[in-house]
C-alpha positions as CSV (number, residue, x, y, z in Angstrom):
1,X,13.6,-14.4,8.9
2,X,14.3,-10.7,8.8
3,X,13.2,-7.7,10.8
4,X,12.9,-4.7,9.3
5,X,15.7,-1.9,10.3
6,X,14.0,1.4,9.0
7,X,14.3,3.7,12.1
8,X,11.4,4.4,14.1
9,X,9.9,8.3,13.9
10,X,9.2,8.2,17.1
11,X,10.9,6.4,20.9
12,X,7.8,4.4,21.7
13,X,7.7,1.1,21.5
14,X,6.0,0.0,18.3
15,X,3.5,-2.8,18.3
16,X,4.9,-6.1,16.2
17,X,3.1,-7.0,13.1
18,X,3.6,-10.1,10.9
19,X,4.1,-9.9,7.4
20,X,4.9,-13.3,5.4
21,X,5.2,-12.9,1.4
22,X,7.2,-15.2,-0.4
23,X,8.4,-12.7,-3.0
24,X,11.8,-10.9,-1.3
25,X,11.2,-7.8,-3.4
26,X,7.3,-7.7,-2.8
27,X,7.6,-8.3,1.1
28,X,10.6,-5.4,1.3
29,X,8.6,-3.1,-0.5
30,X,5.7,-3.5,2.5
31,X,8.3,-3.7,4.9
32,X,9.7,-0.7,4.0
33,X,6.0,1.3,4.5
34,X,4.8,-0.7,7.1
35,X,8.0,-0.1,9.5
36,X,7.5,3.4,10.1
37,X,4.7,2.4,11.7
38,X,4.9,-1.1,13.4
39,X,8.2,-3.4,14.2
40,X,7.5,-5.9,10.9
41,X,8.0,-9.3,11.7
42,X,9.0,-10.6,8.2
43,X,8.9,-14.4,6.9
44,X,9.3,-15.9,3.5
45,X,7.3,-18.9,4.1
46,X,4.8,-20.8,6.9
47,X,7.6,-22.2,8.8
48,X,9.0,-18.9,9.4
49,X,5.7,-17.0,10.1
50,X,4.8,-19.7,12.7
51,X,8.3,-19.3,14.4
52,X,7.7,-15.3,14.6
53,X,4.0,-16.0,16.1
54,X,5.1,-17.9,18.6
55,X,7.7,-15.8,20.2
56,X,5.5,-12.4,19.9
57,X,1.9,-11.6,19.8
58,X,1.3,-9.7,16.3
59,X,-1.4,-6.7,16.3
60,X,-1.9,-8.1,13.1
61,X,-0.5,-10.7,10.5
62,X,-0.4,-9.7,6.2
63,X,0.1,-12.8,4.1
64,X,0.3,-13.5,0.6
65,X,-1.1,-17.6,0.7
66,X,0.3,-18.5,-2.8
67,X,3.5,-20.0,-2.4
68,X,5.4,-22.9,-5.1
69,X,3.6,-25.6,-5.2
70,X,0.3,-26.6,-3.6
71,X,1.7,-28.0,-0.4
72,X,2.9,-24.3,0.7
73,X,-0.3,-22.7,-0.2
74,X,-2.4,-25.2,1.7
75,X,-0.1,-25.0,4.7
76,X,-0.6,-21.0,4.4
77,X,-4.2,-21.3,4.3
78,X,-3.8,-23.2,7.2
79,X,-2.2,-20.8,9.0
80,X,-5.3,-18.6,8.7
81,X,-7.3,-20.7,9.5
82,X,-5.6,-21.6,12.8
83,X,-4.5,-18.2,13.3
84,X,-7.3,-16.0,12.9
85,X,-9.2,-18.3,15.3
86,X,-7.0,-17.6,18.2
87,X,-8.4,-15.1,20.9
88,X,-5.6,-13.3,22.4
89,X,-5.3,-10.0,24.5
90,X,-3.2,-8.0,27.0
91,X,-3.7,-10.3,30.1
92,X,-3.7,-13.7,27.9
93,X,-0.8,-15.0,29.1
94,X,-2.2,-14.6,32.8
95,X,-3.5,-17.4,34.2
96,X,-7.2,-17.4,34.3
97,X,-7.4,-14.2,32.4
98,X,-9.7,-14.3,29.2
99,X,-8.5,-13.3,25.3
100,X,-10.1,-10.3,24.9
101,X,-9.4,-10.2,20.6
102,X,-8.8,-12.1,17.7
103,X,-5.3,-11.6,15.5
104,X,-7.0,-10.3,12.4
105,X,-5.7,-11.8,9.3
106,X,-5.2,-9.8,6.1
107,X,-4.9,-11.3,2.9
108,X,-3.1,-10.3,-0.3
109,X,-3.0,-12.2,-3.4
110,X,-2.2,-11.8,-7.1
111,X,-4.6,-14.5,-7.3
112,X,-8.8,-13.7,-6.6
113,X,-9.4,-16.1,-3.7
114,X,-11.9,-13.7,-1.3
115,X,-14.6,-16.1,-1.0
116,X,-11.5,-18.8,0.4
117,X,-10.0,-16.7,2.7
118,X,-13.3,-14.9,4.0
119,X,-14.3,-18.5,4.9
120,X,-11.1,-19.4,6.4
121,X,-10.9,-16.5,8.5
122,X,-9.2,-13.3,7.0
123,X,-10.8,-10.3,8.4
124,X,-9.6,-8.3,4.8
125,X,-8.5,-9.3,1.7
126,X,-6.6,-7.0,-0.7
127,X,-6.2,-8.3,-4.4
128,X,-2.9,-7.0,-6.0
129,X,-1.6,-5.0,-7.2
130,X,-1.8,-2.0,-4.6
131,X,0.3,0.6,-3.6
132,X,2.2,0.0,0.3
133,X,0.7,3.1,1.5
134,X,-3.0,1.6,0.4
135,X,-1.6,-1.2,3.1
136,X,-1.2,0.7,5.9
137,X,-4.2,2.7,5.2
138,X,-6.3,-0.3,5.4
139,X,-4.6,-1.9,8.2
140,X,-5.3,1.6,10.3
141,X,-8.8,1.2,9.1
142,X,-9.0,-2.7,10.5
143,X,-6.9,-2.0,13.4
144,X,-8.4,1.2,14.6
145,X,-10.9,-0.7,17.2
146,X,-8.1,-2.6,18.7
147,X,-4.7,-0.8,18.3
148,X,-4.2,3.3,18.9
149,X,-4.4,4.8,15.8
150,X,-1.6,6.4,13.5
151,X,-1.4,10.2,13.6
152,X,-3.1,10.7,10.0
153,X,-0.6,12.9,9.1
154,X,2.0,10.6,9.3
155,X,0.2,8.2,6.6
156,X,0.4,9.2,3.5
């Protein structure tokens, strides 16, 4: 499990965001964008991603279900499922307080499995390959109801 170290462009605390790929070079490439803008969570497998989840509330969670073998991809796809079904919110931790969103899920694959995840839960599915600034864009785009938005000018 790593965290990604870029430094922050601003003092503010930024929101945590999960990102599990399996591929080192694939999920430090996203890192690397994604950190100017979030605290990235980063995990190689299920296992890991599950560990992060657990210990902090992600705006959001990027995954990239095809791992080596079958038993790993069903075990991610899993994970959505489960995942993306869980309401959470400011006050959820409060007793008696009520989720007020869902964690969306976004999905992105070398391999073309929309009509899978759709049904398992993702809330977007971007087919590779795409650039790590397309990422962000379309996270900002998904998150924008939920989360404060990015200053546009720092996305790009």
């Amino acid at each position: 499990m790593d965290r990604c170290s870029n430094t922050p462009r601003s003092t503010q605390a930024r929101p945590p965001l999960l990102l599990m790929e399996p591929d080192h070079a694939t999920r430090q490439l996203y890192a690397r964008e994604l950190a100017r803008y979030w605290d990235v969570l980063q995990a190689q497998n299920v296992d890991e991603a599950q560990q992060h989840f657990t210990s902090q509330t992600p705006v959001a969670v990027v995954l990239e279900p095809w791992q080596a073998g079958g038993a790993g991809m069903a075990a991610a796809w899993a994970f959505l499922q489960q995942g993306a079904a869980l309401l959470v919110g400011a006050d959820a931790r409060t007793e008696g307080a009520a989720p007020t969103r869902r964690i969306p899920f976004v999905v992105c694959s070398v391999l073309d499995e929309r009509a899978t995840a759709y049904a398992m839960g993702a809330a977007l599915y971007l087919l590779k390959p795409f650039s790590p600034q397309q990422l962000v864009i379309e996270l900002q785009r998904l998150l924008d109801a939920t989360a404060a938005p990015l200053n546009k000018e720092q996305i790009g």
